[in-house]
C-alpha positions in Angstrom: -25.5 -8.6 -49.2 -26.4 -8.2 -45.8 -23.7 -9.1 -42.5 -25.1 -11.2 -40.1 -25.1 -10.4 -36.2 -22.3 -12.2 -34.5 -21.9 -12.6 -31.0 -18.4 -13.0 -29.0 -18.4 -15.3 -26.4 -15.3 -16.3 -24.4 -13.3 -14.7 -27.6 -15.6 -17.3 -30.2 -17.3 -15.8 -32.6 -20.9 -17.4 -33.1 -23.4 -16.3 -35.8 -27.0 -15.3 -33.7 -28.7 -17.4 -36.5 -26.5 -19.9 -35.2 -28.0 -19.9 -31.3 -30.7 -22.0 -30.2 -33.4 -20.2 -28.6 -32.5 -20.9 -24.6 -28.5 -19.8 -25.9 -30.7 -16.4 -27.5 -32.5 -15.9 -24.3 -29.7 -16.0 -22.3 -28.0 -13.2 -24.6 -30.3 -11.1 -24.3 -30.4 -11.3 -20.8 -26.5 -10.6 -20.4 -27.3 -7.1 -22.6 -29.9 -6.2 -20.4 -27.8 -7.4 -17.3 -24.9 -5.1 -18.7 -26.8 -2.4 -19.2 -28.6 -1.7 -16.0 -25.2 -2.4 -14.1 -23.7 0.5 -16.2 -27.0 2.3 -15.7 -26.8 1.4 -11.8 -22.9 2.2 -12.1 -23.1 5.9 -12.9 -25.5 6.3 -10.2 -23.4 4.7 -7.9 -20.9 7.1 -8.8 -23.4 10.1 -9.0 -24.3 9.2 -5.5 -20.7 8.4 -3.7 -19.7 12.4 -3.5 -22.7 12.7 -1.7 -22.6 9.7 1.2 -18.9 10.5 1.7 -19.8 14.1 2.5 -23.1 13.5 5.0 -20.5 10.7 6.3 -17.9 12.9 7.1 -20.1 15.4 8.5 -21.7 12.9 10.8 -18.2 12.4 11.9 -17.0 15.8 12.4 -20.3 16.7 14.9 -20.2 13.9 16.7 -17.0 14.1 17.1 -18.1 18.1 18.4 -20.3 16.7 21.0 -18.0 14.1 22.4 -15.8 17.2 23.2 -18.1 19.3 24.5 -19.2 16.4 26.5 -16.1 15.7 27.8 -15.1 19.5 28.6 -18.4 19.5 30.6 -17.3 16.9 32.7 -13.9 18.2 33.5 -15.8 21.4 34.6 -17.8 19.2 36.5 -15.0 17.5 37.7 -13.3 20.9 38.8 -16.4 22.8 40.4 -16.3 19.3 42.3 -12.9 19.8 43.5 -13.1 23.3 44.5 -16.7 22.2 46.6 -14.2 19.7 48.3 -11.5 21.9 49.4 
């Protein structure tokens, strides 16, 4: 003898031979659904290593040329001084 399929929903167990078609069709899209968000999920988490790095590296240089731009301008600022005196 052969088990039949049973689906779990909200903790019920449901026979598939039991669903109508629309209940079917909507199972099957909930596996699919589950399945590219675990798909989409790893690559998410493949991926996240990667932005965080470029991220903080973005922040690091710009951070770089804010200084050097403001250590310009106190040169600046000095050369102006001395011109002055």
């Amino acid at each position: 003898m052969t088990e039949e399929n049973v689906v779990t929903i909200k903790g019920e167990k449901i026979k598939e031979s039991d669903l109508t078609p629309q209940q079917h069709h909507h199972k099957e899209h909930v596996i699919s659904l589950r399945n590219k968000i675990g798909n989409h999920q790893f690559e998410i988490d493949d991926l996240m290593p990667s932005l965080q790095f470029h991220e903080n590296a973005l922040i690091k240089t710009t951070k770089e040329v804010a200084e050097e731009v403001l250590d310009e301008e106190v040169l600046d600022e000095e050369e102006e001084t001395k011109e002055v005196n």
